[in-house]
C-alpha positions, 0 to 999 in steps of 0.5 A: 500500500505504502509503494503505491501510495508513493507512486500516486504522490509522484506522479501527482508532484509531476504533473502539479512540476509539469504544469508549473514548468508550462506557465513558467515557460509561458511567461519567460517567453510572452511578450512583457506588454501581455502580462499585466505585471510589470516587466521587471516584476515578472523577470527578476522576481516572479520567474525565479519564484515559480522556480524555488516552487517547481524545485519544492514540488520535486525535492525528493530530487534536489534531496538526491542531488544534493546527497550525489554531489557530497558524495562524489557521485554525480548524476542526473540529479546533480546535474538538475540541481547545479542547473536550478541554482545557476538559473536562480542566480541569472533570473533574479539578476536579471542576467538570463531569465530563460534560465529559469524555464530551462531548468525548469524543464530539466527538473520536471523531465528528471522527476518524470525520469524518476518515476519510470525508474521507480516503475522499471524497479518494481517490475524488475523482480519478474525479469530477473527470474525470466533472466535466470532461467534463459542462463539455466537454459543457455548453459544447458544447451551450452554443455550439449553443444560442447558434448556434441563438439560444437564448439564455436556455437558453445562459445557463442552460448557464453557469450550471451551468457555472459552478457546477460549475467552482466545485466542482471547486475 
């Protein structure tokens, strides 16, 4: 209950991240005498605001990139959150306010990432155990092909043996 729970959250925080990401891009890009703000005020403070709000709606991977980047591990995740602190910086400057959409976009798409890897990981099990039994059989007809001096075909078997046992890892 609790995995599924947490999917549904996620997928609501992406959609809610989705949304978010399109008014923002929306508003980077219309021309400043259609929004009823001033100009400025949609520059230097609304659009770096809508960021700060796209980046609390997808913490869980700003939290994961902060933790790669002490680490010493950097992903996709630190990748996301290097990109949401320098555009935060150009847009409330005033330097870049496209910024603000780019890294927007690149948090949502690692959010949306993040939850096909959580999909991918739950139906894993299930591959896995398909994966072990094409080995089983693969290293039996391997031994068949060896009894039966077939030897190049043998070699081939172990190949693919072998690479599947590298994905299975």
């Amino acid at each position: 209950m609790k995995n599924n729970t947490h999917s549904v959250r996620q997928i609501v925080c992406s959609c809610i991240s989705m949304l978010l990401t399109a008014l923002l891009t929306v508003l980077t890009y219309l021309d400043p005498e259609q929004v009823p703000l001033a100009p400025l005020l949609v520059r230097m403070l609304l659009l770096p605001g809508l960021l700060l709000v796209i980046a609390g709606v997808n913490f869980c991977c700003l939290k994961t990139g902060i933790c790669k980047l002490f680490t010493g591990k950097p992903d996709r995740h630190t990748t996301a959150v290097l990109t949401v602190l320098l555009a935060f910086v150009l847009c409330a400057l005033g330097v870049f306010p496209d910024a603000a959409a780019a890294a927007a976009l690149l948090l949502t798409a690692s959010a949306w990432l993040d939850l096909l890897e959580h999909r991918l990981e739950a139906e894993l099990p299930g591959m896995q155990a398909e994966r072990t039994a094409e080995i089983a059989k693969l290293e039996q007809e391997m031994k068949e092909a060896s009894k039966l001096l077939e030897f190049e075909y043998a070699a081939v078997l172990r190949d693919r043996i072998i690479e599947l046992r590298k994905e299975q890892k």
